[in-house]
PAKE-583616 format. One record per residue: x, y, z of N, C-alpha, C in turn. Coordinates in steps of 0.05 Angstrom, whole numbers, padded with zeros to 5 digits, always signed. Example, Ala and Ser with C-alpha at 12.3 -4.5 7.8 and 13.67 -1.06 7.14 Angstrom:
REM residues 2
+00264-00114+00156+00246-00090+00156+00264-00066+00156+00257-00045+00142+00273-00021+00143+00258+00001+00157
***
This chain:
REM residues 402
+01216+02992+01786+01240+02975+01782+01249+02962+01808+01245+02973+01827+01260+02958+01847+01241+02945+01865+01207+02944+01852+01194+02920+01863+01196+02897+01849+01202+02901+01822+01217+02886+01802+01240+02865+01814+01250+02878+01825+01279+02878+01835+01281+02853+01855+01260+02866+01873+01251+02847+01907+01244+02830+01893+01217+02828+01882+01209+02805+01878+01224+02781+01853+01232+02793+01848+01256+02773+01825+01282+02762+01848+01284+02775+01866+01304+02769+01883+01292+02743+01904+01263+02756+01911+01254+02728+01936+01251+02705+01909+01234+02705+01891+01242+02682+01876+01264+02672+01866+01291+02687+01865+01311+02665+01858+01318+02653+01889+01310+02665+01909+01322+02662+01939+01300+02625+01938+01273+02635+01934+01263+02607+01935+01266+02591+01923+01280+02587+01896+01282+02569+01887+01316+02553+01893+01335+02574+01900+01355+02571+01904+01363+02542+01926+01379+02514+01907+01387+02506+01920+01421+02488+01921+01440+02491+01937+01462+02484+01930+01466+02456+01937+01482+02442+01913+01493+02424+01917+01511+02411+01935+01511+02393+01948+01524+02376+01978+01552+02367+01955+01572+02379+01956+01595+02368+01939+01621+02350+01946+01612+02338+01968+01620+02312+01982+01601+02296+02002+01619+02263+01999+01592+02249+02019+01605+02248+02046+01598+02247+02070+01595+02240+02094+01614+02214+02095+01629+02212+02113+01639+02180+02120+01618+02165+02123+01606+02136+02117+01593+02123+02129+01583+02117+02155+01603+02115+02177+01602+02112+02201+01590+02141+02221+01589+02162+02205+01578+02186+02222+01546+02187+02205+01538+02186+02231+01503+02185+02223+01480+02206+02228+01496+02218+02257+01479+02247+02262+01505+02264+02271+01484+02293+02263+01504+02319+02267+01524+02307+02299+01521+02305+02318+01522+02297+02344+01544+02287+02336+01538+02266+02322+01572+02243+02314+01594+02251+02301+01581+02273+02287+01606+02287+02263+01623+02302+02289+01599+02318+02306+01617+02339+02317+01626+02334+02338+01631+02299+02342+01653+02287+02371+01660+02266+02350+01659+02261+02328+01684+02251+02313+01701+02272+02318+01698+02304+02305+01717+02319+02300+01737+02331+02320+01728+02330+02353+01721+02331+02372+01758+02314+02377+01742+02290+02375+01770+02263+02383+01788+02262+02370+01779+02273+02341+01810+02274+02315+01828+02292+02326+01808+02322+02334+01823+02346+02333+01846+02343+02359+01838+02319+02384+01857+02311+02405+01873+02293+02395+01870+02271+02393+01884+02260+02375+01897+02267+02355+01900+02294+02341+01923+02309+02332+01943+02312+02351+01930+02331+02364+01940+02351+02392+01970+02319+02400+01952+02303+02414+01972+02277+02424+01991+02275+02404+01982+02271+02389+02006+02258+02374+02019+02275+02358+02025+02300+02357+02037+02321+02357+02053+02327+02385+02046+02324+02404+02064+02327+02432+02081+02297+02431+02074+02280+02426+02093+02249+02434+02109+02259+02407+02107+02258+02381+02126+02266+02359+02146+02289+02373+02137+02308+02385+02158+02326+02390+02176+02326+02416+02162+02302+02435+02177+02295+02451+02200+02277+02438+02192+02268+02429+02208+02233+02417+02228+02253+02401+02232+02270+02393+02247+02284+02365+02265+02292+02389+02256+02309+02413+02271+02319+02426+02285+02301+02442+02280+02270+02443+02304+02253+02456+02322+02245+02439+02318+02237+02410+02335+02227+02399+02350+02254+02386+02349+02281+02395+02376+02301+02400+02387+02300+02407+02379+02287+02447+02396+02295+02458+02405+02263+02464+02397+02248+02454+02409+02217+02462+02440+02215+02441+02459+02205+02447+02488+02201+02452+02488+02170+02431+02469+02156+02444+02474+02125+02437+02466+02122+02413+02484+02108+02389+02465+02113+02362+02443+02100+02356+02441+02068+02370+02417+02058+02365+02391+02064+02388+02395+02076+02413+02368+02094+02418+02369+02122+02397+02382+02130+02391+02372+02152+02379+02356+02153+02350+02372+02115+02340+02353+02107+02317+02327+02112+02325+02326+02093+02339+02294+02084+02356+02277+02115+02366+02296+02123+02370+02272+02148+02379+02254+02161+02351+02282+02166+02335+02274+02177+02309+02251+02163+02296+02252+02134+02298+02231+02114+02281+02209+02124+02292+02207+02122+02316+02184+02132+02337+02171+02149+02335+02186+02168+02335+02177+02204+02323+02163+02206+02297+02181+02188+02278+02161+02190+02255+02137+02173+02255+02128+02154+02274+02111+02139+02278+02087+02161+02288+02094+02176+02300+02081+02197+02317+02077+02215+02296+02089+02220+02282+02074+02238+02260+02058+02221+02238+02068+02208+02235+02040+02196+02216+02014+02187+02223+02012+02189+02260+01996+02177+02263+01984+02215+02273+01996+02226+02272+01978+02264+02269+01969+02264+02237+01986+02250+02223+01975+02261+02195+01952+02244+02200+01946+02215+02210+01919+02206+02200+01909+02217+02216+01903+02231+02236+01882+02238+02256+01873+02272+02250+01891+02277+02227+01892+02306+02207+01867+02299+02186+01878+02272+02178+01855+02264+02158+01826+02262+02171+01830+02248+02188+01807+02239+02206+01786+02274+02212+01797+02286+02218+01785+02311+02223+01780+02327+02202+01789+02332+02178+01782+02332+02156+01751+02313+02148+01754+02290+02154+01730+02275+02140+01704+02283+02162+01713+02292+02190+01698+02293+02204+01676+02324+02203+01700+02342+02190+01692+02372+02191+01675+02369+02158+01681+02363+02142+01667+02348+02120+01642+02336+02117+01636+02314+02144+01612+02309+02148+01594+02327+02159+01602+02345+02185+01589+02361+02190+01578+02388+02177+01590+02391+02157+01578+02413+02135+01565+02402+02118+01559+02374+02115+01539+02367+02092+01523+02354+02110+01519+02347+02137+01500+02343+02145+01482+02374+02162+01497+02387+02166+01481+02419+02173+01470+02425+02141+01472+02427+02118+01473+02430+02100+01447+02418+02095+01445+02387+02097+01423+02377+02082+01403+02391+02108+01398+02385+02128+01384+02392+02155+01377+02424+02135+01389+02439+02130+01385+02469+02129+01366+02467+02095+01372+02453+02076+01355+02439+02048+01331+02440+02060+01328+02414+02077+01296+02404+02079+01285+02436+02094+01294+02450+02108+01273+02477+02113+01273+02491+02097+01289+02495+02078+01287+02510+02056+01262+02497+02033+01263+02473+02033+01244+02463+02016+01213+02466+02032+01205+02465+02056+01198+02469+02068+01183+02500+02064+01198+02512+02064+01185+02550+02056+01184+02551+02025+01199+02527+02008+01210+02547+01981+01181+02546+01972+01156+02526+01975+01134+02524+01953+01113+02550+01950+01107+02554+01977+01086+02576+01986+01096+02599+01976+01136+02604+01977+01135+02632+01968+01141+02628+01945+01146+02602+01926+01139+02616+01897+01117+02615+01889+01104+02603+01906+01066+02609+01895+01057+02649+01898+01075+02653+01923+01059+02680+01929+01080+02696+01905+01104+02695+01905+01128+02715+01882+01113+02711+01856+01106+02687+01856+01093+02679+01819+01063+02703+01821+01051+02704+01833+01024+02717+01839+01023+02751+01842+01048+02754+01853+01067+02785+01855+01073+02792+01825+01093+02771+01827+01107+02783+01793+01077+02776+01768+01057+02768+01778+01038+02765+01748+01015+02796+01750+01014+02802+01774+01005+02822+01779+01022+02857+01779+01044+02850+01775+01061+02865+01772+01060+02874+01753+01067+02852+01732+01072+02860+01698+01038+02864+01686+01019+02863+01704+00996+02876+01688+01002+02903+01671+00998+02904+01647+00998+02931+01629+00978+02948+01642+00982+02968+01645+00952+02992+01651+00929+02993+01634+00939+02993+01611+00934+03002+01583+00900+02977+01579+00916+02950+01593+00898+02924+01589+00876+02927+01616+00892+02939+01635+00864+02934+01662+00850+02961+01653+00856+02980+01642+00831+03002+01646+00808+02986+01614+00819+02964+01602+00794+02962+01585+00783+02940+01599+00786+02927+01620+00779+02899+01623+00753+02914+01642+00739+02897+01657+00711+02901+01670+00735+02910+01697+00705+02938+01714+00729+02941+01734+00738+02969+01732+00739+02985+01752+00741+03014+01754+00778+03013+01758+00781+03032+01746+00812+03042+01756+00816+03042+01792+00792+03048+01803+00795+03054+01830+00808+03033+01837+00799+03005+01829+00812+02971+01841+00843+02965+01832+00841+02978+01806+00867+02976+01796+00894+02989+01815+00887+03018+01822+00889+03024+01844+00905+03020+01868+00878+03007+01874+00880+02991+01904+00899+02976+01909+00897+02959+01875+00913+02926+01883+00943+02943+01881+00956+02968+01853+00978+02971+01861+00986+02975+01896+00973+02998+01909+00972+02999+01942+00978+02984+01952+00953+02956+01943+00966+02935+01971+00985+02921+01960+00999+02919+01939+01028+02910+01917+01045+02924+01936+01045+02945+01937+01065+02967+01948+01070+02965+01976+01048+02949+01990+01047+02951+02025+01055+02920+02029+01053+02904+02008+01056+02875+02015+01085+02864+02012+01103+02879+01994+01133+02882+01988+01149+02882+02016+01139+02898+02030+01157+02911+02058+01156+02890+02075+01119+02875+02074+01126+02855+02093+01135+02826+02091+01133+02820+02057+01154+02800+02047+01175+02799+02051+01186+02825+02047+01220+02819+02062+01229+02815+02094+01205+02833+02104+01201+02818+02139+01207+02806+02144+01189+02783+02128+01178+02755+02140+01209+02732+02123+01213+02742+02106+01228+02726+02095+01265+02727+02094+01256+02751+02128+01295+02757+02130+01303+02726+02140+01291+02724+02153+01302+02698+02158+01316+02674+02148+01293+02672+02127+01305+02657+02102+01329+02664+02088+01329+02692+02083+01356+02697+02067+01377+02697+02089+01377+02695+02117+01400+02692+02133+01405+02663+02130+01383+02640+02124+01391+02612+02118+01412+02611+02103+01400+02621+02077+01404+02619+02042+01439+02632+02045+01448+02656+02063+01472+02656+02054+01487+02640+02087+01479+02620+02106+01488+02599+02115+01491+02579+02098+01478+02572+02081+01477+02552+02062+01508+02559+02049+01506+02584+02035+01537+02584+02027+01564+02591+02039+01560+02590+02070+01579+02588+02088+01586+02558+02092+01572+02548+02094+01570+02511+02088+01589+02503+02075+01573+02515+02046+01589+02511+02014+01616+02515+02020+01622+02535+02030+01646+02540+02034+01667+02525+02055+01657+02522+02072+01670+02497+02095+01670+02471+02090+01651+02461+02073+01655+02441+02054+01678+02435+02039+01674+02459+02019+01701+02457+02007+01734+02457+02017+01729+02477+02039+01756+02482+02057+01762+02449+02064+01755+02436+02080+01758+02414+02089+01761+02385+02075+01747+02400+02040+01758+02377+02017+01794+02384+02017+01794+02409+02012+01820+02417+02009+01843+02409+02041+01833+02418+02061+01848+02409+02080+01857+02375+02078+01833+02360+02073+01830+02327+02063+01854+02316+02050+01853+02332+02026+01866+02327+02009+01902+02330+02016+01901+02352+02028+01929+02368+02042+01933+02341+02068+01924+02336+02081+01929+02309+02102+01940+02289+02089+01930+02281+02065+01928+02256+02057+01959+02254+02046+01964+02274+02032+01992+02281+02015+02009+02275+02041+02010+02292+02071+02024+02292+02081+02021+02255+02092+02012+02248+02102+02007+02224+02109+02009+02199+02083+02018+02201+02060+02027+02188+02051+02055+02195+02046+02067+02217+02048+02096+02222+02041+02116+02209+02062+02093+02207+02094+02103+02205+02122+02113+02178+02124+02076+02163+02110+02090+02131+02103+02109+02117+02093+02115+02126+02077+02142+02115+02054+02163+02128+02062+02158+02144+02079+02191+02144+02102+02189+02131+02117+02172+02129+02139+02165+02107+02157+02166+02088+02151+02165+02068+02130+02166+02046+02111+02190+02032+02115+02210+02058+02087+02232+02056+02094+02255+02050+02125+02251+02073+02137+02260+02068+02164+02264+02043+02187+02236+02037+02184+02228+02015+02197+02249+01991+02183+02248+01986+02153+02262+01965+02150+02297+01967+02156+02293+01996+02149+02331+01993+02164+02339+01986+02192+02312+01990+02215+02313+01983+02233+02317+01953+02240+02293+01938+02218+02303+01912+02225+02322+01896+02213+02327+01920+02187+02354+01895+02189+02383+01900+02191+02376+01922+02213+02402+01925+02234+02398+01908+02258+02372+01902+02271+02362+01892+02290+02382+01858+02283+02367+01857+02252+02375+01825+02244+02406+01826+02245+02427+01841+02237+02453+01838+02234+02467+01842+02259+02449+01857+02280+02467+01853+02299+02462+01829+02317+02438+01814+02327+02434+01790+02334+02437+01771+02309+02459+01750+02309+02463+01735+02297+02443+01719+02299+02437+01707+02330+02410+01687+02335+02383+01684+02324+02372+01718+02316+02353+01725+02309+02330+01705+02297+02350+01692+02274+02335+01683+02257+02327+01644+02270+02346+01643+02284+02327+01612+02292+02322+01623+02315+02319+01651+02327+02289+01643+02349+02265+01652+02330+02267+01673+02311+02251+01669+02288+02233+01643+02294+02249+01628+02280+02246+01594+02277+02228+01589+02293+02243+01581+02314+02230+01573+02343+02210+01585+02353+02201+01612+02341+02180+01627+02353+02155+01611+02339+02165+01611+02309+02140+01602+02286+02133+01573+02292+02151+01559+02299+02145+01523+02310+02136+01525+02348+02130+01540+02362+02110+01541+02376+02090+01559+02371+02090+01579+02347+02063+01575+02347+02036+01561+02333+02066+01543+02323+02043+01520+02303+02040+01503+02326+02057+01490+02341+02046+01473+02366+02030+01488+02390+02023+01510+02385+02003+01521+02415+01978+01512+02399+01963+01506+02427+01934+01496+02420+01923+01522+02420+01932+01545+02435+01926+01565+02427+01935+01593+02435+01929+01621+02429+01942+01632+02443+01955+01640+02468+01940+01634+02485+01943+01638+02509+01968+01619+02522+01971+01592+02505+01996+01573+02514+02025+01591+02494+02013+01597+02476+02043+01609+02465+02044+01635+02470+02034+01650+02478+02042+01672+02493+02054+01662+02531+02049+01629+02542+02058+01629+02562+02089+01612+02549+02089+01609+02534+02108+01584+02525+02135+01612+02522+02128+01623+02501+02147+01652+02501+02160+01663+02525+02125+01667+02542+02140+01685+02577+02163+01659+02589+02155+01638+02579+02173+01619+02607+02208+01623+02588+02203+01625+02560+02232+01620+02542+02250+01653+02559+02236+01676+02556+02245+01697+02563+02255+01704+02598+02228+01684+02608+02244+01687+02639+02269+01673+02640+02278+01647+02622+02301+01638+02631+02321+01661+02610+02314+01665+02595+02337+01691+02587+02345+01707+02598+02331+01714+02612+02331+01739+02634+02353+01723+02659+02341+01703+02669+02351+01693+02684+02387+01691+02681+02389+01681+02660+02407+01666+02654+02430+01694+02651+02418+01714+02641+02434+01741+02642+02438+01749+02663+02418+01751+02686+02423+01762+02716+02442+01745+02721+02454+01719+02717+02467+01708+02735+02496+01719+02735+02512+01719+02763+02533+01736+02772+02554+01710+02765+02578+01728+02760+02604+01712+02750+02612+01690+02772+02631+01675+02766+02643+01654+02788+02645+01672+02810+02652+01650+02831+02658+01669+02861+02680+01657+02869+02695+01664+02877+02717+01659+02895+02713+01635+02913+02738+01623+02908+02731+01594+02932+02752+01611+02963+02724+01605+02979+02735+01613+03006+02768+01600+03016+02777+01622+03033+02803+01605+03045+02792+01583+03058+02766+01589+03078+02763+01570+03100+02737+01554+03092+02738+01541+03065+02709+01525+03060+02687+01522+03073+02689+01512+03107+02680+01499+03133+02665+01529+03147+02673+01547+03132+02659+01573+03142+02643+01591+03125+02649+01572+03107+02619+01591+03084+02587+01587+03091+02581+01603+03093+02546+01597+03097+02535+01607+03066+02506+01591+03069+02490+01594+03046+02483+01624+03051+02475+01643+03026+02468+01670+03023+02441+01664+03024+02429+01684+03035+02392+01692+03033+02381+01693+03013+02361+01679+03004+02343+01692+02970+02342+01713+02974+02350+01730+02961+02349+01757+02958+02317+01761+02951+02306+01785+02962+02278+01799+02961+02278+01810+02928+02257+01808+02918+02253+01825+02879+02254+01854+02899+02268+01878+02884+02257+01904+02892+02243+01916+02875+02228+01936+02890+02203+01946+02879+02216+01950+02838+02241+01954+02838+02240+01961+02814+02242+01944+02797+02240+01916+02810+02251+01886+02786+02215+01879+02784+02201+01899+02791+02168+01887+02788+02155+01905+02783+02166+01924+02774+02147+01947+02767+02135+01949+02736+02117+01955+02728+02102+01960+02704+02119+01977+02680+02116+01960+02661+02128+01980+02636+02127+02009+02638+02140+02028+02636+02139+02063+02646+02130+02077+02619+02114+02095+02620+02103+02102+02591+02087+02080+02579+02071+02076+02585+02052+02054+02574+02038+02062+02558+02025+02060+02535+02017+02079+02514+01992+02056+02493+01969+02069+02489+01951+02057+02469+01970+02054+02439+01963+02019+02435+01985+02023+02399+01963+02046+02376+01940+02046+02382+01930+02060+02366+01910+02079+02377+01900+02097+02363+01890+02121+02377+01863+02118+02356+01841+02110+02371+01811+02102+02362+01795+02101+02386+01758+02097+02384+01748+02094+02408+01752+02058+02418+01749+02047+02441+01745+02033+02450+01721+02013+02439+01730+01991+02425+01703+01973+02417+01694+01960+02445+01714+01942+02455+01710+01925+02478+01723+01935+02499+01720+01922+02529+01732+01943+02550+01738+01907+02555+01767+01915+02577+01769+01897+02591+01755+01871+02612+01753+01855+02602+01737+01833+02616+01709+01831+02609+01709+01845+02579+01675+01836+02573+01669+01826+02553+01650+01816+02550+01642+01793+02538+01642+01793+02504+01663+01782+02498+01664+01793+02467+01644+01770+02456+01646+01780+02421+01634+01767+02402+01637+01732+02407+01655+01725+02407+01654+01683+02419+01646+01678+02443+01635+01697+02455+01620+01696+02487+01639+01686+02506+01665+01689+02505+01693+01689+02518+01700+01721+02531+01708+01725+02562+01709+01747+02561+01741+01755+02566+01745+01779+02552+01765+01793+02538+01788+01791+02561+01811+01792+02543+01830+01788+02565+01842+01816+02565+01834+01841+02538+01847+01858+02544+01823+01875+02530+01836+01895+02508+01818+01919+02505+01818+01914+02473+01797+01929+02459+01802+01925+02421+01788+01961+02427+01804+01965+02407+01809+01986+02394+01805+01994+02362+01791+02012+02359+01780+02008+02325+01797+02031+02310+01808+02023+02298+01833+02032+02277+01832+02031+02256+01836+02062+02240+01827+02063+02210+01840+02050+02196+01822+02049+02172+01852+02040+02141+01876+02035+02153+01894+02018+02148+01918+02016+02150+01934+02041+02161+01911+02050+02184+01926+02068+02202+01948+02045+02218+01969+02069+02229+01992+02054+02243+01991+02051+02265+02005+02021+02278+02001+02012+02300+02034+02013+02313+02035+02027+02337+02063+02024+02356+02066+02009+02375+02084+02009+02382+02092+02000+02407+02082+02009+02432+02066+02000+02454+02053+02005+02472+02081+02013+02503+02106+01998+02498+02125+02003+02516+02149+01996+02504+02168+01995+02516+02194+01990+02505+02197+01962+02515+02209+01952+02494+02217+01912+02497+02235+01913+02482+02232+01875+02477+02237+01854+02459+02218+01845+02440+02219+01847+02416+02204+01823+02403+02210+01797+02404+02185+01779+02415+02200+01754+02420+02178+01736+02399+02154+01751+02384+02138+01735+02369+02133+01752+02337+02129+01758+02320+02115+01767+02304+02109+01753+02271+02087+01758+02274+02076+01738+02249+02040+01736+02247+02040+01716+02233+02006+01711+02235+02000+01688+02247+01973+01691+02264+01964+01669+02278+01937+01670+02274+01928+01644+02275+01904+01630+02266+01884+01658+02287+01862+01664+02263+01852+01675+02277+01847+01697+02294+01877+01708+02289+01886+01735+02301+01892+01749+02279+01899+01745+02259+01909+01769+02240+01946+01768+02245+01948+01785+02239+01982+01787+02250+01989+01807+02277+02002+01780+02284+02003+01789+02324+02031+01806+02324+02029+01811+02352+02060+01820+02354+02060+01805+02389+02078+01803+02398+02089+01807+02427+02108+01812+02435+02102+01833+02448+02133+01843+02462+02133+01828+02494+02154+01832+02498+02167+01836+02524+02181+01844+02541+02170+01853+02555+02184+01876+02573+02190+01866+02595+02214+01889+02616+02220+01879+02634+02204+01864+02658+02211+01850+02683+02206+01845+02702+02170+01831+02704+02179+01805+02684+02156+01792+02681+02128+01802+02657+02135+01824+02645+02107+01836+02631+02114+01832+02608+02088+01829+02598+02089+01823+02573+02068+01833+02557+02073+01848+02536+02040+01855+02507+02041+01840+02492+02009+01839+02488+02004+01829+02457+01980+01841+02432+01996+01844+02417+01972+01861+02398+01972+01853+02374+01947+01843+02367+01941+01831+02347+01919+01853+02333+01904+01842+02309+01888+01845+02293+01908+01862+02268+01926+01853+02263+01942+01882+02247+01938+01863+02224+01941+01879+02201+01936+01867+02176+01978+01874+02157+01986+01880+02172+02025+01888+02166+02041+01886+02191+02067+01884+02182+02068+01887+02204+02111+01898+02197+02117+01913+02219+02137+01931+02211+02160+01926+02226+02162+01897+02245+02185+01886+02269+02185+01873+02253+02212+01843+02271+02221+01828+02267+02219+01822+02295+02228+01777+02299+02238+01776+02321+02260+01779+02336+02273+01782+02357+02297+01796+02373+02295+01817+02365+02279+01843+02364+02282+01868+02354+02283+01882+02378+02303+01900+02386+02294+01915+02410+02274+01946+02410+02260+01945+02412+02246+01973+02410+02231+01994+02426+02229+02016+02425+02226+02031+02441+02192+02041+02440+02190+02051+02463+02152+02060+02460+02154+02085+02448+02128+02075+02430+02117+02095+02403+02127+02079+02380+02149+02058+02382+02161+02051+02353+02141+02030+02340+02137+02035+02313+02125+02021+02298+02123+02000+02295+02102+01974+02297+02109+01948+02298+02084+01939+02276+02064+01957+02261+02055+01952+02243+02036+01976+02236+02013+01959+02215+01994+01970+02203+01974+01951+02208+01944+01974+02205+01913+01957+02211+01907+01944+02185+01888+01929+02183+01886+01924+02159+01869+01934+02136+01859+01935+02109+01868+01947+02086+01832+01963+02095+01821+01953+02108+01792+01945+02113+01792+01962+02136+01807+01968+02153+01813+01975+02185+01796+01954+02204+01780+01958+02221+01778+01939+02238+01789+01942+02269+01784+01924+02288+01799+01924+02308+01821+01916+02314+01842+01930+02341+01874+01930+02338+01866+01913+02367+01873+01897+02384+01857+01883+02399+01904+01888+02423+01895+01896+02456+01923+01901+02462+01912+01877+02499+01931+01862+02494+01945+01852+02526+01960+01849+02530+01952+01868+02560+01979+01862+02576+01979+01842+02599+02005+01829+02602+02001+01810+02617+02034+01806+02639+02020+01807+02664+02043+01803+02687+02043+01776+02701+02074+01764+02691+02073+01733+02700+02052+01723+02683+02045+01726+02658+02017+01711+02658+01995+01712+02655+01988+01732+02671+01963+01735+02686+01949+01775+02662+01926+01758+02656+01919+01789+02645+01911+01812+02664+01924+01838+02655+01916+01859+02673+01904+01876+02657+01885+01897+02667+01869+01920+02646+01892+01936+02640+01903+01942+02620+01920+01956+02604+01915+01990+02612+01892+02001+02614+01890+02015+02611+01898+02036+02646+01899+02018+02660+01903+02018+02686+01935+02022+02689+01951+02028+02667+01978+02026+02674+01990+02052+02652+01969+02065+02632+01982+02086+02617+01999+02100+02633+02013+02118+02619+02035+02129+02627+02027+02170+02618
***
């Protein structure tokens, strides 16, 4: 009975094979890719779990009610963008068990033929009746024999074949991490959609507090959308914007009347005052709007054989796009060619611009803080494309994180 046993056991072991009960993302192609997709999700959690819990912890202790709005928007911007990078690692830990999985199939198919040829040849010689070999041609002595070497060949079948059964129950360790990570999937997704439709919400109370407290809002609106139907192209309405904002700026720095001297005949002209280091310093906290690998790098030669003025960034599904620093919106909308842009502006000459978004979650005159939401990728995802620019002039973005 219990050679019965073995050998009924290596044949269900060889024939045994489990089903792959999810597919692979498209974009992961070898084991290698699954396990530094999962790799970048699992940090990309990490991040955006520390900026959410920073941002939560300013708008506690912030006093002012509209930074403390702004922080809050932010924070939840920061968690939705952990729930997608929750998802993301989910699809990643997902691929990697159905691609170890299939890899671990083809060796199994690989051994399964030979040992059901040898189990089939065991179990037919097994179930010989006695009764039938002592009449057939042929001494009992062979009959014998062959039980003997039946009996000596069992021990070293399972030898030879531990191996395999350490596969066979990897295979259902698989099975099982498979499934965990449908279920974790599924658990992301819930959370990352419940995150959105607060985030949603939020965002619009933002702007249209933004809109009610700037009266102006709505004809620089205007004015924003009628240069960018008159720019020949981007690069002039993103300068046309910087020159409208330097005189705003301007026009705010300027100091109240002055006193008319007693002695006219003794006033001298004052010195141009020097910019100090702090009227020219770089946005503080400078931050990627989206958390993906790098398609293009600064200054290289994209797809129109034009080279890049800043960086593109590849961004899932209608993953969410933030704010790279704290500004002004002085543009948002769609432009030929770009998808729907944004531009902020920030202090002391700098300026972003981030296009490729397929939504988008500002207004113009909006003031907003870094991390805060200014859209979504589109339905397709695609690239989030980010410049920054001082006076003008493009600088590598990535040279100024915070």
């Amino acid at each position: 009975m219990r050679r019965h046993a073995a050998i009924a056991a290596l044949a269900a072991a060889a024939m045994l094979c489990l089903p792959a009960i999810a597919q692979a993302p498209a974009q992961i192609e070898t084991t290698e890719d699954a396990r530094a997709a999962l790799d970048a999700a699992r940090q990309q959690q990490r991040n955006a779990r520390a900026r959410g819990e920073k941002l939560e912890r300013q708008a506690a202790a912030s006093r002012e009610a509209a930074a403390k709005a702004r922080a809050e928007t932010a924070a939840l911007a920061a968690r939705v963008q952990q729930a997608e990078a929750g998802v993301a690692a989910a699809e990643a830990a997902l691929a990697l068990a159905n691609r170890e999985r299939r890899k671990l199939d083809r060796r199994l198919a690989q051994r399964r033929t030979p040992l059901v040829q040898l189990t089939g040849a065991l179990q037919s010689m097994s179930r010989r009746p006695l009764a039938l070999s002592a009449l057939q041609s042929g001494s009992l002595r062979d009959l014998v024999y062959t039980r003997a070497l039946l009996d000596s060949t069992i021990p070293v079948v399972r030898q030879r074949t531990a191996a395999l059964r350490q596969e066979l129950d990897r295979a259902r360790e698989l099975e099982s991490e498979a499934r965990a990570a449908l279920v974790q999937r599924r658990d992301s997704e819930a959370v990352l959609l419940q995150r959105r439709r607060q985030l949603v919400a939020r965002a619009a109370q933002e702007r249209l507090k933004a809109q009610q407290a700037a009266g102006g809002a709505d004809r620089e609106a205007q004015r924003a959308l009628v240069l960018a139907e008159q720019a020949l192209d981007l690069d002039q309405l993103v300068g046309q914007l910087e020159a409208a904002g330097s005189l705003r700026q301007q026009l705010t720095a300027l100091p109240g009347p002055l006193m008319r001297p007693a002695d006219p005949t003794a006033a001298r002209p004052s010195a141009v005052p020097e910019p100090l280091p702090s009227e020219t310093a770089p946005p503080s906290r400078y931050q990627l709007p989206v958390e993906g690998e790098i398609a293009t790098g600064f200054g290289e030669i994209g797809p129109g054989g034009q080279r890049q003025a800043g960086i593109a960034l590849l961004a899932r599904e209608r993953g969410q796009v933030i704010a790279p620093a704290h500004g002004r919106i002085v543009f948002a909308g769609p432009y030929r060619g770009y998808g729907r842009i944004v531009i902020v502006e920030h202090d002391n000459g700098w300026t972003s611009l981030v296009t490729g978004m397929g939504a988008l979650d500002v207004a113009v005159g909006q003031t907003i803080s870094a991390g805060s939401p200014i859209g979504r990728a589109p339905a397709a995802g695609g690239a989030i494309a980010l410049e920054l620019r001082r006076d003008g002039d493009p600088v590598n973005p990535l040279d100024y994180l915070g």
